[in-house]
ChimeraX commands (.cxc) that place a marker at each C-alpha (Angstrom):
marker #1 position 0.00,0.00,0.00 radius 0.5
marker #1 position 1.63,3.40,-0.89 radius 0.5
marker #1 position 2.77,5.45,1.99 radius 0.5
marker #1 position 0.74,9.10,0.96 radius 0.5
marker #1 position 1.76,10.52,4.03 radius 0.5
marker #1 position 5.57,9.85,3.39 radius 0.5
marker #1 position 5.45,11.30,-0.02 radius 0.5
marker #1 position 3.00,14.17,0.88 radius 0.5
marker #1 position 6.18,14.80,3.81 radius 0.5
marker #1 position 8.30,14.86,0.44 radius 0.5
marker #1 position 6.78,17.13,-1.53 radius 0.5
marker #1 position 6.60,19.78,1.45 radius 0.5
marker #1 position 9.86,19.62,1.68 radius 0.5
marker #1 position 10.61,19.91,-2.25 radius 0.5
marker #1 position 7.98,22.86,-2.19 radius 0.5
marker #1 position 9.99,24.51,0.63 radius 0.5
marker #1 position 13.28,24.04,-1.49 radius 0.5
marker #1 position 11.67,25.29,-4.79 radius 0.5
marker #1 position 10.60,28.78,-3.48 radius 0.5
marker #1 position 13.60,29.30,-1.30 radius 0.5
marker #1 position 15.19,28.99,-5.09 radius 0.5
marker #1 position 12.53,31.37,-6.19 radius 0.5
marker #1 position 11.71,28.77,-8.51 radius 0.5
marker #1 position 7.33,29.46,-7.86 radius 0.5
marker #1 position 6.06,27.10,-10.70 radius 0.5
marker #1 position 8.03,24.30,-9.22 radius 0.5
marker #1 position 6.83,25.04,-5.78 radius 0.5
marker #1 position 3.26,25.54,-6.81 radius 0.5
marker #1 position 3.01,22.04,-8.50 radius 0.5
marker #1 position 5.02,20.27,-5.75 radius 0.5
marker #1 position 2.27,21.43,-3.13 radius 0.5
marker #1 position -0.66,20.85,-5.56 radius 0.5
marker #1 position 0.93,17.49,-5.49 radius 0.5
marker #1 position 1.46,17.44,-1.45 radius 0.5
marker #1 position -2.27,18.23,-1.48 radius 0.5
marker #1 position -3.39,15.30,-3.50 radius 0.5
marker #1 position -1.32,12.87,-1.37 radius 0.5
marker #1 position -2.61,14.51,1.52 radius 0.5
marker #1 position -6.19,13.36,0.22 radius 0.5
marker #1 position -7.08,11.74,3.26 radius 0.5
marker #1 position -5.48,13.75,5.66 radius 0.5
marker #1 position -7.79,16.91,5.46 radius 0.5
marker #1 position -6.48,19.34,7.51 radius 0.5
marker #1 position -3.20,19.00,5.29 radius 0.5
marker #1 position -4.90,19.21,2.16 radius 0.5
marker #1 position -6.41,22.71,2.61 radius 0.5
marker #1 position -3.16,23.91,3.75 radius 0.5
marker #1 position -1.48,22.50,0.74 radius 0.5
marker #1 position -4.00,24.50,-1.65 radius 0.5
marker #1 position -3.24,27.74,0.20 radius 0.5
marker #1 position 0.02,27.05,-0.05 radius 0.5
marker #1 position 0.02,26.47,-3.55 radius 0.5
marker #1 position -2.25,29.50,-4.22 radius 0.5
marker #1 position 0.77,32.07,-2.27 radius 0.5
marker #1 position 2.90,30.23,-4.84 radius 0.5
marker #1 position 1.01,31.54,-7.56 radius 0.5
marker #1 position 0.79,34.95,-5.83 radius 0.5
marker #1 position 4.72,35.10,-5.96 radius 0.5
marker #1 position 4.43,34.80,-9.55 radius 0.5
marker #1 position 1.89,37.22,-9.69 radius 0.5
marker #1 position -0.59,34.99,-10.91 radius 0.5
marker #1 position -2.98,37.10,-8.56 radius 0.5
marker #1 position -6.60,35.47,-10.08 radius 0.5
marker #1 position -4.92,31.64,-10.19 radius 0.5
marker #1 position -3.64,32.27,-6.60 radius 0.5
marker #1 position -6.72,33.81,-5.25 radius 0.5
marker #1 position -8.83,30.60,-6.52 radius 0.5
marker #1 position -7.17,28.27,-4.92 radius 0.5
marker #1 position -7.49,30.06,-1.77 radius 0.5
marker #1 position -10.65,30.42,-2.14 radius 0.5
marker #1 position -11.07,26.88,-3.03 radius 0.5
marker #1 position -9.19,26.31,0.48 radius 0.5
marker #1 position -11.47,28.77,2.10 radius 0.5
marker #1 position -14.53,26.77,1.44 radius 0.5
marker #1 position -12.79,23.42,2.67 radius 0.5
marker #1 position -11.75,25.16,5.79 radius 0.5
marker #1 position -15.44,26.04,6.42 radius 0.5
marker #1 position -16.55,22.58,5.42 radius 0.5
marker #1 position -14.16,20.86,7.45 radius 0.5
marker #1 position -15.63,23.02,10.57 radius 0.5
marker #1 position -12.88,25.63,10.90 radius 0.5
marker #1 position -14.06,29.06,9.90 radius 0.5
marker #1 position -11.63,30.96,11.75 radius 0.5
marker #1 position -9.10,29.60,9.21 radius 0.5
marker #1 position -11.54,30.21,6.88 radius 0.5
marker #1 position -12.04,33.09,7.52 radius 0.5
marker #1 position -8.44,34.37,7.64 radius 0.5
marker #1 position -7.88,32.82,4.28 radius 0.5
marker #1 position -10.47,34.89,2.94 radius 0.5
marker #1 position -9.16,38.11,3.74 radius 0.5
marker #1 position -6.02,37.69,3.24 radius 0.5
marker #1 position -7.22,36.39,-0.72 radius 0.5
marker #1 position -9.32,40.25,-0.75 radius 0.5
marker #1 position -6.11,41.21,-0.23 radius 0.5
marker #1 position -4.06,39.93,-2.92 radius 0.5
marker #1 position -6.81,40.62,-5.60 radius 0.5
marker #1 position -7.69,44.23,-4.05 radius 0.5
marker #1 position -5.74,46.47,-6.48 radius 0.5
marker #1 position -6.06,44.03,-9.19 radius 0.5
marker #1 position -10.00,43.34,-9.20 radius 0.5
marker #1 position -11.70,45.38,-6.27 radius 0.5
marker #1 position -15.18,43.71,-7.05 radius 0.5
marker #1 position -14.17,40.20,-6.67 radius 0.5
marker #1 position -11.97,41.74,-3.16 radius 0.5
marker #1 position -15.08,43.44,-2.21 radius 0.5
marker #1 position -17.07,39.80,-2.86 radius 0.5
marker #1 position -14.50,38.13,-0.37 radius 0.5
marker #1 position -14.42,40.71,2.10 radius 0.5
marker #1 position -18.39,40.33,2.27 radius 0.5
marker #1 position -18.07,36.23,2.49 radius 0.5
marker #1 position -15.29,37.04,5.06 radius 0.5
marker #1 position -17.52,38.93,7.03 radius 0.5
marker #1 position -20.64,36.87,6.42 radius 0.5
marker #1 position -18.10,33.95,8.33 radius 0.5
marker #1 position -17.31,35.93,11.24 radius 0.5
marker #1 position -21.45,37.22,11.83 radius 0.5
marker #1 position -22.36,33.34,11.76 radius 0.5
marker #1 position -19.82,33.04,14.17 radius 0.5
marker #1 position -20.98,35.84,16.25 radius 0.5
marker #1 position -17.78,37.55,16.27 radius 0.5
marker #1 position -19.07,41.26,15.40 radius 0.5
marker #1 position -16.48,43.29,15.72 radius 0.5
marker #1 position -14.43,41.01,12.85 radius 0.5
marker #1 position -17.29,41.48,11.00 radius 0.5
marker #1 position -17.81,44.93,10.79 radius 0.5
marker #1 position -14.17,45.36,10.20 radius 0.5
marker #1 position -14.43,43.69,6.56 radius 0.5
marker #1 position -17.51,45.17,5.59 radius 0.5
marker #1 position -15.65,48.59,6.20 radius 0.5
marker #1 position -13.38,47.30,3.95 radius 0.5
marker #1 position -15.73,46.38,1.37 radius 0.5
marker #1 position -17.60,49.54,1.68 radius 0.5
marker #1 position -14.78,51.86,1.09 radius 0.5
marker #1 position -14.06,49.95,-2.01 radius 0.5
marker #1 position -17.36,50.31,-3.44 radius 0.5
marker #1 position -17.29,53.88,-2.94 radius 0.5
marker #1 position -13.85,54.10,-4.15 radius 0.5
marker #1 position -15.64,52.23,-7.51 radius 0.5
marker #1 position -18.53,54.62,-7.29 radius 0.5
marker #1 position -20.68,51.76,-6.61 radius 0.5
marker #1 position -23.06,54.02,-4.40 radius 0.5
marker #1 position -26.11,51.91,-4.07 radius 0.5
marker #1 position -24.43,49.26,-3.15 radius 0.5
marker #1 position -22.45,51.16,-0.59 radius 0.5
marker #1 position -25.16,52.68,0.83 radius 0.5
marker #1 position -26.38,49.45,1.81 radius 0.5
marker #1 position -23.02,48.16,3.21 radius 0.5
marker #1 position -22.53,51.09,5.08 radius 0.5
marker #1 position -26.41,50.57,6.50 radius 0.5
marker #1 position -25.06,47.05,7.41 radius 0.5
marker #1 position -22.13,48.57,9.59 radius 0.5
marker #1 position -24.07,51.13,11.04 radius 0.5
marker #1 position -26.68,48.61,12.40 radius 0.5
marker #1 position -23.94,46.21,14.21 radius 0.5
marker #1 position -21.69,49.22,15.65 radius 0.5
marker #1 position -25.39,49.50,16.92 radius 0.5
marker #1 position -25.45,45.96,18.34 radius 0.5
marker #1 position -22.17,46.06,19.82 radius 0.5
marker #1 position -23.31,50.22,20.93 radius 0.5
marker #1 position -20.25,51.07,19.41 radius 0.5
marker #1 position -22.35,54.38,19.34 radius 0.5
marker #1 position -19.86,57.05,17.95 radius 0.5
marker #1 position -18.66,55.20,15.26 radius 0.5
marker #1 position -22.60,55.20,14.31 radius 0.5
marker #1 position -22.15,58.95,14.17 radius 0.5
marker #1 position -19.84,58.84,11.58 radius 0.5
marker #1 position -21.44,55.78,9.68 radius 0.5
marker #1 position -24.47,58.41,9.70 radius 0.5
marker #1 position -21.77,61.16,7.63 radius 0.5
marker #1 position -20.32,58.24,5.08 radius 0.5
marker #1 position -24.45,57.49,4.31 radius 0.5
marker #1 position -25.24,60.72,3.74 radius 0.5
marker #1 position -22.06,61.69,1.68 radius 0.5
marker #1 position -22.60,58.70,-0.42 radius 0.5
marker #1 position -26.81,59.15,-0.92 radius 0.5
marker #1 position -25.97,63.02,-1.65 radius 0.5
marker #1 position -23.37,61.57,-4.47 radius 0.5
marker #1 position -26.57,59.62,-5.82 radius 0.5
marker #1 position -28.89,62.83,-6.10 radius 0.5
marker #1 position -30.77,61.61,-3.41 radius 0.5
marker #1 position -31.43,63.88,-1.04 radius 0.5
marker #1 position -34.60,62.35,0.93 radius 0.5
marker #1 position -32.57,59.25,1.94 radius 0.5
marker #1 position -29.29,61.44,3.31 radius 0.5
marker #1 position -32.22,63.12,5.35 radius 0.5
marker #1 position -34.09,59.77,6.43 radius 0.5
marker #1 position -30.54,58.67,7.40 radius 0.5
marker #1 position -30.22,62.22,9.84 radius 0.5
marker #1 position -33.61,61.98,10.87 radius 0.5
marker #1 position -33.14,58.00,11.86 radius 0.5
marker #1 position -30.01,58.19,13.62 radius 0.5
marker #1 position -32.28,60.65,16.13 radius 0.5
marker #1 position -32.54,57.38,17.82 radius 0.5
marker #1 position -29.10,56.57,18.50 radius 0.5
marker #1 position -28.23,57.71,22.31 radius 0.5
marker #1 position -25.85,60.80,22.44 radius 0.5
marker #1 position -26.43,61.61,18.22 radius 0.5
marker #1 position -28.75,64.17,18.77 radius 0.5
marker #1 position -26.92,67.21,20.23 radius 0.5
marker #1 position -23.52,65.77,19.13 radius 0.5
marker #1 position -21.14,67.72,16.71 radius 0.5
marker #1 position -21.90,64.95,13.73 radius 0.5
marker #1 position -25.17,65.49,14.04 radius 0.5
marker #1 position -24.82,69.70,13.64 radius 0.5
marker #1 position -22.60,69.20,10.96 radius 0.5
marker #1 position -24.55,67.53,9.00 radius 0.5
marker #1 position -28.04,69.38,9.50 radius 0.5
marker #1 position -25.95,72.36,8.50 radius 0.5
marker #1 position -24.62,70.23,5.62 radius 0.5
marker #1 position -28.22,69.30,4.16 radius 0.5
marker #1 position -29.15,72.58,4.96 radius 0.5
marker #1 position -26.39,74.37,2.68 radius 0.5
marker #1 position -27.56,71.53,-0.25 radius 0.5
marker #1 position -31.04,72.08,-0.35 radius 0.5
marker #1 position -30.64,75.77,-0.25 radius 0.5
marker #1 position -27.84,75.16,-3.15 radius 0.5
marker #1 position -24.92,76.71,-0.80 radius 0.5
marker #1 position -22.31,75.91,-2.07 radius 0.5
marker #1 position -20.27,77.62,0.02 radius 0.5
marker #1 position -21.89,76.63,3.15 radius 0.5
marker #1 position -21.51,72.35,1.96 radius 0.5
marker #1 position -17.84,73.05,1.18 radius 0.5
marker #1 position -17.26,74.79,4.55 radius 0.5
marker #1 position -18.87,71.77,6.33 radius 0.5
marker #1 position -16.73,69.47,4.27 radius 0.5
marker #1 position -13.67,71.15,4.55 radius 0.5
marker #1 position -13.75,70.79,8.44 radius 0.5
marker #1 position -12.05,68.29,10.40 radius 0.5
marker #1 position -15.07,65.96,11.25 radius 0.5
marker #1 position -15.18,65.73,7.61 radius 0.5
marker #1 position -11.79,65.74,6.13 radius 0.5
marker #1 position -9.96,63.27,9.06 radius 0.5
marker #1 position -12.02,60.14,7.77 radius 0.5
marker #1 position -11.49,57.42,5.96 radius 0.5
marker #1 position -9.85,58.79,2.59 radius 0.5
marker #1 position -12.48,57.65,0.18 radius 0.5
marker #1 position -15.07,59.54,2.74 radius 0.5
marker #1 position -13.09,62.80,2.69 radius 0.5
marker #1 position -12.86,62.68,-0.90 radius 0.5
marker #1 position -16.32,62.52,-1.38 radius 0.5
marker #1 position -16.80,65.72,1.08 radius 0.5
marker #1 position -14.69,67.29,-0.69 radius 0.5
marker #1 position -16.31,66.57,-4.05 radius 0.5
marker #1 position -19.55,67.16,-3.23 radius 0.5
marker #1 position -21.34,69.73,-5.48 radius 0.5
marker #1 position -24.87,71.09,-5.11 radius 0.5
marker #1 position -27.64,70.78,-7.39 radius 0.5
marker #1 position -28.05,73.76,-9.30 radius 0.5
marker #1 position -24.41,74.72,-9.56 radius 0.5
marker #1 position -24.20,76.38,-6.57 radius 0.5
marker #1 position -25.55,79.52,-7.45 radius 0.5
marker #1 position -28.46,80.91,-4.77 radius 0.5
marker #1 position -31.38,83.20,-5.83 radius 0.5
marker #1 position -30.37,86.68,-4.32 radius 0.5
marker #1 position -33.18,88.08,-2.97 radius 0.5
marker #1 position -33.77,91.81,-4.70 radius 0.5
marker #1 position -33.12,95.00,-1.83 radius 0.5
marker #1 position -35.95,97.01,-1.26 radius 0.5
marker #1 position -36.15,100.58,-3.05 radius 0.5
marker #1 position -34.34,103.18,-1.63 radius 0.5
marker #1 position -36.52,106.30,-1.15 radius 0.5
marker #1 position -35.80,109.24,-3.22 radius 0.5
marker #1 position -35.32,112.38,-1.40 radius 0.5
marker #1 position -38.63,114.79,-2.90 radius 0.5
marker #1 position -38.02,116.37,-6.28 radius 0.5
marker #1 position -34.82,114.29,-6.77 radius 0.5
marker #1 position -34.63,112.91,-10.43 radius 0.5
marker #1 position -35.38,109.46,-10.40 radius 0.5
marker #1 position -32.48,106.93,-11.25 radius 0.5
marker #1 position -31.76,105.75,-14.72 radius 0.5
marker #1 position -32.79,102.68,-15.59 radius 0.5
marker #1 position -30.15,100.31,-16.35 radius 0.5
marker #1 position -29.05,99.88,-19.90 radius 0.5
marker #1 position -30.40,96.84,-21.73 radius 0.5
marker #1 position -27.93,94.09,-21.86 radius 0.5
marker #1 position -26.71,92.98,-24.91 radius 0.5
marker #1 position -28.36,89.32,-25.40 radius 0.5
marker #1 position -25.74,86.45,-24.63 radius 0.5
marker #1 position -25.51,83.94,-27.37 radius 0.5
marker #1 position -24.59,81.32,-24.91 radius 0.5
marker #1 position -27.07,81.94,-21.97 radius 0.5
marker #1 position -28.99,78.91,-23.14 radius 0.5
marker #1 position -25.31,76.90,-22.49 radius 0.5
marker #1 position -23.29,75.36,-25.04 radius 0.5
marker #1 position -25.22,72.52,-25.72 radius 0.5
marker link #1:1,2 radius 0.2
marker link #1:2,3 radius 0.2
marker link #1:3,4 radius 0.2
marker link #1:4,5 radius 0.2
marker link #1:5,6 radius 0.2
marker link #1:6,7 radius 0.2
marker link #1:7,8 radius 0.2
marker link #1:8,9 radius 0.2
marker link #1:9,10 radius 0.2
marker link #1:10,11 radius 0.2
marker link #1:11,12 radius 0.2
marker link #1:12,13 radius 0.2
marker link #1:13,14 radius 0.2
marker link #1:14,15 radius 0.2
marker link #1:15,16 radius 0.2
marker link #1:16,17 radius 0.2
marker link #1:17,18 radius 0.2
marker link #1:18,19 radius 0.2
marker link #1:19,20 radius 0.2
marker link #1:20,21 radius 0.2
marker link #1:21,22 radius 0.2
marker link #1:22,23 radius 0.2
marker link #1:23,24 radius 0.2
marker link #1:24,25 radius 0.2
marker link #1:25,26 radius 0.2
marker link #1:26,27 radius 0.2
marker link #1:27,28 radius 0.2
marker link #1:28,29 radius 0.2
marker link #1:29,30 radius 0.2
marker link #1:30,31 radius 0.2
marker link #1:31,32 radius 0.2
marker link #1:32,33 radius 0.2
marker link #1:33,34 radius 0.2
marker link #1:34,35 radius 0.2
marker link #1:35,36 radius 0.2
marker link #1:36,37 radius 0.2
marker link #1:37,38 radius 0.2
marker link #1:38,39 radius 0.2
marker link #1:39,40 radius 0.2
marker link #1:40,41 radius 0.2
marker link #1:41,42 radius 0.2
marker link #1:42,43 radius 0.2
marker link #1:43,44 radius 0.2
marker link #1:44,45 radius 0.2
marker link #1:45,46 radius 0.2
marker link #1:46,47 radius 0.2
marker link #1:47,48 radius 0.2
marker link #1:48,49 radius 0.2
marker link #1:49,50 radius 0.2
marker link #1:50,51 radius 0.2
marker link #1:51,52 radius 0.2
marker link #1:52,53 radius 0.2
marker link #1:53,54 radius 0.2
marker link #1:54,55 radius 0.2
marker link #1:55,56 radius 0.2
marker link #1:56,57 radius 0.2
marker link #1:57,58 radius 0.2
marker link #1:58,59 radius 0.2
marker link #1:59,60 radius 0.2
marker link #1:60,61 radius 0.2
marker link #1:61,62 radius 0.2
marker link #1:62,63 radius 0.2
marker link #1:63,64 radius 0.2
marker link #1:64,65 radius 0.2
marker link #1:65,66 radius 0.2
marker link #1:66,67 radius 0.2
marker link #1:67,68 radius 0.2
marker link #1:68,69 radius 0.2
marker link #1:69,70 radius 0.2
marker link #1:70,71 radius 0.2
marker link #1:71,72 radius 0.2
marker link #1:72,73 radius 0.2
marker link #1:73,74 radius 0.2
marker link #1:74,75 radius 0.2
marker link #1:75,76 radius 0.2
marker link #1:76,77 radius 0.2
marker link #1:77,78 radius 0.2
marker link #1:78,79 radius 0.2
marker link #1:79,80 radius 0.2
marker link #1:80,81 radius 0.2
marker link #1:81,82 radius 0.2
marker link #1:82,83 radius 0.2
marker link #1:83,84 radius 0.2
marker link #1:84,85 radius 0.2
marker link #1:85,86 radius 0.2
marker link #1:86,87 radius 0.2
marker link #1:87,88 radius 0.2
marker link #1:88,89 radius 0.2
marker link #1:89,90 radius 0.2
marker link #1:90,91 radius 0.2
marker link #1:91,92 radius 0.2
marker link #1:92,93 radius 0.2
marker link #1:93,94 radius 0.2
marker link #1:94,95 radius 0.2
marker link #1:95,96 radius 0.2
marker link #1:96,97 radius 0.2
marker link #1:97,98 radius 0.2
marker link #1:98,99 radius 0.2
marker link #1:99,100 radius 0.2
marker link #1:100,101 radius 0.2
marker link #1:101,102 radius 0.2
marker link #1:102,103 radius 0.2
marker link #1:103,104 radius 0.2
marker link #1:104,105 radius 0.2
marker link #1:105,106 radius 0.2
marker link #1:106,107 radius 0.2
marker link #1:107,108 radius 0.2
marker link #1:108,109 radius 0.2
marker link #1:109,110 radius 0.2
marker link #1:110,111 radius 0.2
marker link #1:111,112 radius 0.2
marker link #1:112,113 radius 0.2
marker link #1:113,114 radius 0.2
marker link #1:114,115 radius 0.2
marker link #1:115,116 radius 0.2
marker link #1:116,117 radius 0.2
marker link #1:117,118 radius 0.2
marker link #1:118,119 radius 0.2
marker link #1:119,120 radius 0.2
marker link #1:120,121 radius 0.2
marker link #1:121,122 radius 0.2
marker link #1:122,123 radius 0.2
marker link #1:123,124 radius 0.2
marker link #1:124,125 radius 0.2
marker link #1:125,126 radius 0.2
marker link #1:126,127 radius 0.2
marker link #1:127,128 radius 0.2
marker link #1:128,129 radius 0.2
marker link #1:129,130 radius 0.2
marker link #1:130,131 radius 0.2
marker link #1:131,132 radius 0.2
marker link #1:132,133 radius 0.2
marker link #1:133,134 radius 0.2
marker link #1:134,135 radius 0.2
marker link #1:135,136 radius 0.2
marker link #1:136,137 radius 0.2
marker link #1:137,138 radius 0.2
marker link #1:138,139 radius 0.2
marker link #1:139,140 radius 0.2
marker link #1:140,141 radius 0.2
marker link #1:141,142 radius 0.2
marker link #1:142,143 radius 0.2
marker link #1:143,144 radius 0.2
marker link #1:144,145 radius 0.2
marker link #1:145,146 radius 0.2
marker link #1:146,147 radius 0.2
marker link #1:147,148 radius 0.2
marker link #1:148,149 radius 0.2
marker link #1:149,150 radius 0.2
marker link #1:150,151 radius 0.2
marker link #1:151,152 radius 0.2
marker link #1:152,153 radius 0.2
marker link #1:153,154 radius 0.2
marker link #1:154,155 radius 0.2
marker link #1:155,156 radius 0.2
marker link #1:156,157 radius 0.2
marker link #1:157,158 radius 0.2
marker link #1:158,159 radius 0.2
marker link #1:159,160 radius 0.2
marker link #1:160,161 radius 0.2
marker link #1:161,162 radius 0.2
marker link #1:162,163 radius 0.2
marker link #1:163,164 radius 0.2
marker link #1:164,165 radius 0.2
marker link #1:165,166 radius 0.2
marker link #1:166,167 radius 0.2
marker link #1:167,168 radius 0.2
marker link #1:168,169 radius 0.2
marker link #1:169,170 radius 0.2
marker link #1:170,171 radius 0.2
marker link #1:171,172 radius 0.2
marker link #1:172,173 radius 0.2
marker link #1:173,174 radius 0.2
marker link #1:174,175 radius 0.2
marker link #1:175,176 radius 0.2
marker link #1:176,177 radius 0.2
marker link #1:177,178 radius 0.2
marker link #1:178,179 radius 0.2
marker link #1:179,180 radius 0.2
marker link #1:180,181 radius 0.2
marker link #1:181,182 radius 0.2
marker link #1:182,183 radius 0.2
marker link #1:183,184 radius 0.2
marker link #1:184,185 radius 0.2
marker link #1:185,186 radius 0.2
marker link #1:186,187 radius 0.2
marker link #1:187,188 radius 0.2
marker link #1:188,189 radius 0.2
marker link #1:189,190 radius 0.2
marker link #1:190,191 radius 0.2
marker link #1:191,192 radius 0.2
marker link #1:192,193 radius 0.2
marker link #1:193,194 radius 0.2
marker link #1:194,195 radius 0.2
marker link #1:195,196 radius 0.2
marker link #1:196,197 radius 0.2
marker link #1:197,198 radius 0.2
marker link #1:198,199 radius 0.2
marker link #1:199,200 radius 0.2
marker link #1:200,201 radius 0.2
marker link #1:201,202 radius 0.2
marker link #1:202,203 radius 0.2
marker link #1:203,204 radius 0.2
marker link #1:204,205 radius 0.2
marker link #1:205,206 radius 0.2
marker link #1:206,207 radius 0.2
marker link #1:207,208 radius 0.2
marker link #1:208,209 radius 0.2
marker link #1:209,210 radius 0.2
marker link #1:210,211 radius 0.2
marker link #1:211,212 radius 0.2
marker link #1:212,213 radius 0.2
marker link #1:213,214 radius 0.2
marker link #1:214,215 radius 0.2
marker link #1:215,216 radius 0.2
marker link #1:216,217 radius 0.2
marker link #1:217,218 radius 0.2
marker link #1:218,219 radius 0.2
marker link #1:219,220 radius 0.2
marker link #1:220,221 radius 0.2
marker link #1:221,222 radius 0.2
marker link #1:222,223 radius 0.2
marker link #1:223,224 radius 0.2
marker link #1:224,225 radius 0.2
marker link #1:225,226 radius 0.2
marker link #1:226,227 radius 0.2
marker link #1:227,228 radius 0.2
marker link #1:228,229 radius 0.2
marker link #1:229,230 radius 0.2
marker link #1:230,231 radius 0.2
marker link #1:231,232 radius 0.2
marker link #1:232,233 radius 0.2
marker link #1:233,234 radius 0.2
marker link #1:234,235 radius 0.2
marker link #1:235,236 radius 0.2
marker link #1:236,237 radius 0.2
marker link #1:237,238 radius 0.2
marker link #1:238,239 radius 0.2
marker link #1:239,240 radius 0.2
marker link #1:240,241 radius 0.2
marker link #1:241,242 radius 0.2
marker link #1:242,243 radius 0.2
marker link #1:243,244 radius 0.2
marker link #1:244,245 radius 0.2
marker link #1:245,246 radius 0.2
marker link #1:246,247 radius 0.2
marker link #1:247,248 radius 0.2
marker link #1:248,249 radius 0.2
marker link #1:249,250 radius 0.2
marker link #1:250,251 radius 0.2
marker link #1:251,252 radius 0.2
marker link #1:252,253 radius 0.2
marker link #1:253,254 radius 0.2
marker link #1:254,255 radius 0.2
marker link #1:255,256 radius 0.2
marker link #1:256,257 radius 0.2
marker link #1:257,258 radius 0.2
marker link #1:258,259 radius 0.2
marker link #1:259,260 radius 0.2
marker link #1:260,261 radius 0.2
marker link #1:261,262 radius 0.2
marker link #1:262,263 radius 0.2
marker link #1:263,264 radius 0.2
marker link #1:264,265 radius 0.2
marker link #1:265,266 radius 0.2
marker link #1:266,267 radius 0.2
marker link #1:267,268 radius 0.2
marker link #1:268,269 radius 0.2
marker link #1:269,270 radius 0.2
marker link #1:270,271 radius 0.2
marker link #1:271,272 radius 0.2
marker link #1:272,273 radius 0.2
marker link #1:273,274 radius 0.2
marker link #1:274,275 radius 0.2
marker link #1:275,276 radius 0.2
marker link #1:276,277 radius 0.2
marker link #1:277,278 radius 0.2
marker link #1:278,279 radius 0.2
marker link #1:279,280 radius 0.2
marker link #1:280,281 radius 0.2
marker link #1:281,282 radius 0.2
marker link #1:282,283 radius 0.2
marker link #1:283,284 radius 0.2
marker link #1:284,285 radius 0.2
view
């Protein structure tokens, strides 16, 4: 009967040898082969894939790589281990992150999904910040208004509550970027509930914020953005303070002053001259 374990123990070691050589291709098929010896011996076998998969990484075979941890992933979770799971999750979101941010912000979410089934929060909510700053950074604001909605409601849980605070500004910076007004004021008008939101500086900020936008103030937005609350958070939030333009382009109706009164027998002002019609009032298109 062949001895698997003995030449599983032999292809470690050749996979070892290989990339201290530098010699990835090598290594990578020497622990696909460790993990096919290692066939029944299952706790080997998905270290053998994510083995082979950093392999592939050194050779900057980032997709190939992130598959077969992946493919470990799922036969850590199988085998009851999600912790290791878990891990090898993330650290595949972040491999692929600056390659393919949709498929990093996909494994961030199943990383996160792993550590909510296993009632570890505070994991959790860590990798779908991660996945929501991605999607921003993609413009994928639906999708990150959602995410961030799923933080908000477990720093919530865990009444992480001034972290909720500034959940509240990343939702409304990110609803404003979709033109949608209402739901950056639901999301103010919600977080009303939250203890300690109501009175706080986030929450003044950013009534003066949807003030400034619905009165098309543009001045007044990029004064609240330009403050500290706004521009010390996470990059990809800042930026979108920072980018944030008002419907309208910014220009308010000046409300006309009232008529001076004319001293008695005075000649009465000139009226103004007519101005010459501008061909490109209408705009250029």
């Amino acid at each position: 009967m062949p001895d698997y374990d003995s030449a599983a123990s032999e292809y470690g070691k050749a996979a070892v040898a290989f990339k201290n050589a530098k010699q990835f291709e090598q290594a990578k098929d020497a622990c696909l082969r460790e993990a096919v010896a290692h066939e029944n011996n299952r706790a080997y076998l998905f270290q053998a894939y994510e083995q082979a998969g950093m392999m592939l990484k050194e050779m900057q075979k980032l997709p190939e790589a992130v598959q077969l941890i992946e493919k470990a992933s799922m036969m850590y979770l199988e085998n009851g281990t999600p912790d290791t799971a878990a891990m090898a999750l993330e650290r595949a979101g972040k491999l692929i992150e600056n390659v393919d941010p949709d498929k990093a912000v996909q494994l961030y979410q199943q990383t996160a999904n792993v550590f909510e089934n296993e009632e570890r929060l505070r994991q959790a909510v860590e990798l779908l910040g991660k996945a929501s700053r991605l999607l921003v950074r993609g413009r994928r604001f639906d999708e990150a208004a959602l995410s961030i909605q799923k933080e908000k409601n477990i720093y919530k849980e865990i009444e992480n509550y001034p972290t909720c605070y500034k959940k509240t500004i990343a939702q409304v910076l990110v609803h404003l970027h979709r033109n949608d007004y209402v739901a950056a004021e639901r999301c103010v008008r919600e977080s009303y509930s939250i203890p300690g939101f109501n009175g706080s500086e986030d929450c003044a900020a950013l009534e003066q914020l949807l003030e400034g936008y619905d009165q098309q103030d543009q001045d007044q937005v990029s004064e609240v953005c330009n403050s500290p609350l706004f521009k010390y958070m996470d990059n990809d939030y800042a930026k979108l303070g920072l980018s944030l333009v008002v419907p309208g382009g910014g220009v308010k109706k000046k409300v006309a002053a009232p008529p001076q009164a004319q001293p008695e027998g005075a000649p009465a002002p000139a009226a103004p001259a007519e101005e010459e019609e501008d061909e490109y009032a209408g705009g250029l298109c």
